[in-house]
Structures are given as C-alpha cells and as structure tokens.
LOVEX-411130 format. One line per 3 residues: for each residue x, y, z of C-alpha. Coordinates in steps of 0.5 Angstrom, whole numbers, padded with zeros to 4 digits. Last residue first. Example, Ala and Ser with C-alpha at 12.3 -4.5 7.8 and 13.67 -1.06 7.14 Angstrom:
BEGIN
0027/-0002/0014 | 0025/-0009/0016
! end
This chain:
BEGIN
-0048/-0004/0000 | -0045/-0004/-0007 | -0039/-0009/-0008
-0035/-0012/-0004 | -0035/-0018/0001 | -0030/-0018/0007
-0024/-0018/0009 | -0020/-0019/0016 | -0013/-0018/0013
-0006/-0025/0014 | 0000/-0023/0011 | 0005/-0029/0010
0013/-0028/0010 | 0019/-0031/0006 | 0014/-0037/0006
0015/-0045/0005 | 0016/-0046/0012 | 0009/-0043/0014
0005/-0049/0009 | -0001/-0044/0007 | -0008/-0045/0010
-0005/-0044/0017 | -0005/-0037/0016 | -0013/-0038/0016
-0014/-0041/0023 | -0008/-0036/0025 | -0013/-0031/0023
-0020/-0033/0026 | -0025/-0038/0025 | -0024/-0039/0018
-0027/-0036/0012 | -0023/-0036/0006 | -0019/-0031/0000
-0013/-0034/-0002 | -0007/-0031/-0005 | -0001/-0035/-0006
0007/-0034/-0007 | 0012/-0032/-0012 | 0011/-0038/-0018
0015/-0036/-0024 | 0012/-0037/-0031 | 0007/-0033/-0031
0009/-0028/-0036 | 0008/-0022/-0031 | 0011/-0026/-0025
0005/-0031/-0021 | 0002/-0030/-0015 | -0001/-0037/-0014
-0008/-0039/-0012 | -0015/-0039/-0008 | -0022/-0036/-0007
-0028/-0037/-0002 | -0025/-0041/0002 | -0029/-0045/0007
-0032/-0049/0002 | -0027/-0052/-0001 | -0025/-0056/0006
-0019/-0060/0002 | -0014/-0055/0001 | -0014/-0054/-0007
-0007/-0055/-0010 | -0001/-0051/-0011 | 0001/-0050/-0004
0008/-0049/-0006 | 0011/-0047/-0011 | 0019/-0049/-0012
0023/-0041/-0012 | 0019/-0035/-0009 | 0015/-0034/-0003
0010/-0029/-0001 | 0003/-0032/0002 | -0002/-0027/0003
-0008/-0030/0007 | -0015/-0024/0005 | -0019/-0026/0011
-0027/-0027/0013 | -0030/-0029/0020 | -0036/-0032/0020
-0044/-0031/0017 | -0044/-0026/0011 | -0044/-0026/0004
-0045/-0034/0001 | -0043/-0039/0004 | -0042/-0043/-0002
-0038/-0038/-0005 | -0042/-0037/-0013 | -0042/-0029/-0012
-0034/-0029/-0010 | -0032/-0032/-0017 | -0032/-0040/-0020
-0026/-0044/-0022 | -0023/-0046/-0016 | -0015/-0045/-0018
-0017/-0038/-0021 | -0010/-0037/-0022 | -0006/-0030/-0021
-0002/-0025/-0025 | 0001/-0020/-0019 | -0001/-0013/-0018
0001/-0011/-0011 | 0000/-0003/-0010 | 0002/0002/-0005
0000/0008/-0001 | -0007/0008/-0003 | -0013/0014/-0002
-0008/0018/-0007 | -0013/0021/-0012 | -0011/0017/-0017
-0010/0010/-0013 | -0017/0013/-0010 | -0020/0013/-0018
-0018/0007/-0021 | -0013/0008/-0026 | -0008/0005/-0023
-0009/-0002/-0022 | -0014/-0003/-0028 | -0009/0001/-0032
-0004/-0004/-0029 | -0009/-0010/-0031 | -0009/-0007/-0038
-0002/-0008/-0039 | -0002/-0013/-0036 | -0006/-0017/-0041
-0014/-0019/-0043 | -0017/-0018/-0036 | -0019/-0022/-0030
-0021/-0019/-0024 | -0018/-0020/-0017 | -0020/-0014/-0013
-0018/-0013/-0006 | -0018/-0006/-0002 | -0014/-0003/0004
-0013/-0002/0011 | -0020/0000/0013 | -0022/0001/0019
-0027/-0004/0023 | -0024/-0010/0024 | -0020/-0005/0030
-0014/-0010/0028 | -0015/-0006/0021 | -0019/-0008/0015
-0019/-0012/0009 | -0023/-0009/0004 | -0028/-0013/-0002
-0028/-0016/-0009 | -0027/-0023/-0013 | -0027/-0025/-0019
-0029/-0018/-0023 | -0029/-0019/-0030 | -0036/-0019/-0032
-0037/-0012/-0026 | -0032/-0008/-0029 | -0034/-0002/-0030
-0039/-0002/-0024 | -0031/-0002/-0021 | -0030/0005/-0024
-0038/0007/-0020 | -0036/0003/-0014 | -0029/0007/-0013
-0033/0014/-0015 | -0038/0013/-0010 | -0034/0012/-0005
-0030/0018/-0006 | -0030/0022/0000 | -0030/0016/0003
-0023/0014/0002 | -0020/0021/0003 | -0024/0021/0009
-0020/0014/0012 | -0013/0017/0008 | -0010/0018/0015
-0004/0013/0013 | -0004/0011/0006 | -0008/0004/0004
-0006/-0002/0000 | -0009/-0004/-0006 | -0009/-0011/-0007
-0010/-0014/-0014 | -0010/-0021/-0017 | -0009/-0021/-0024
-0013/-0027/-0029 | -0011/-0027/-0036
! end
C-alpha cells in the first residue's frame, strides 16, 4: 500500500530540525526500498524549510502511522502537523527514475484537496515533467480527497495549473526538492 506523507514544520523549529539531521536521515535510511519519493518543501525565501515529503510504500495504515510518528523530528517536536494520506503511484516509478533527474528547474510539492467525484485522475500529458503523481485516498481507499504531485514547472502557478482549480476546496503549492543524504 502506497501513503503519501507530508510533515508540517513548527514555527522556530529551524535549529531543532538541523540538530537532528542525522537522525532523520539515519531513520529514513530504514526505509531506503520502500521510499517512492522524498524531500522538503521550503518557504517563500526558498530557502527555509517548511516541511518534509515522503511517499513510501508499506504494508497497512498502521505501519504507515508508525512510519509517520515515529520518525525522530515528529518525535521531538520539529513538526506541527501531520498529513498521512493512502496514495496511488499513478507513474509506476520513484523519484530516482524521474527523467529530469535531481537538479535542473524549479521543483514543487502541488496539494490538491477535494472531496466527493475524483478528479485529475489521469496522468497529465507531459510525464516528464513530473516526478510523482496520484490521488489522496481515505484509510480504505475507497474515497478519493484530492491529489499530490511532485513536478518540475517554471514557477508555482505553472505547477498549480496541473490540477483543475474548480474541483479543489483548496490547493497548496511548496517549492520542493529532492531528498536524501546530501
């Protein structure tokens, strides 16, 4: 089962989050085969981070919330909130096999939150530009709450424009960027 993961910084945790960087990256080395796709998302400065993305692919909820909440900055209060969401991999391949690769453009975390019809439930045309794609589903998968995509656009309306605006309560759209070990 697929999860898609959205940690949400506290206000002043900046010190707290690089304290224990090495912890973070030593609990998702962990979960190195069943991570999809990983990284931060940034404030309006595009350097501060505001939160870190990981979509991962586990065997139920429960060990998705483990996942969630046992990670060591959610643990030591580096994260306000927590989006724990069922997801579907729509492109069928991680970050790592992205076509554009680590760097090069402006990368985006695209939040879409709905609810009733799906919507935006097929792969938008130009594959290449996005890095990860599909629904937020309910616990059993049986209810569609909107959209998560990970692309690479030339700037945040471009990115927002992926999803159709008019199916959305709302949509959040984060500069992102590749996870991992630097």
């Amino acid at each position: 089962m697929e999860f898609f993961c959205y940690h949400r910084d506290r206000v002043g945790s900046l010190a707290l989050r690089e304290e224990l960087g090495e912890a973070h990256w030593s609990y998702m080395d962990r979960f190195e085969a069943e991570l999809i796709a990983r990284g931060p998302t940034f404030g309006v400065d595009g350097e501060t981070p505001t939160g870190s993305v990981h979509i991962v692919d586990l065997p139920d909820p429960a060990a998705a919330r483990a996942f969630a909440f046992d990670e060591p900055n959610y643990q030591a209060g580096v994260y306000r909130d927590v989006l724990l969401r069922r997801w579907r991999n729509l492109l069928g391949r991680t970050m790592w096999e992205f076509p554009g690769g680590r760097s090069g453009g402006n990368r985006y975390l695209v939040l879409g939150f709905g609810s009733g019809e799906a919507a935006d439930l097929d792969v938008p045309a130009d594959k290449d530009e996005i890095v990860a794609y599909g629904p937020l589903l309910s616990d059993d998968g049986a209810r569609w709450l909107g959209t998560a995509a990970l692309v690479r656009a030339s700037d945040a309306d471009k990115a927002r424009a992926l999803l159709t605006a008019e199916r959305y309560a709302d949509i959040e759209v984060h500069e992102w960027e590749f996870g991992g070990r630097r």
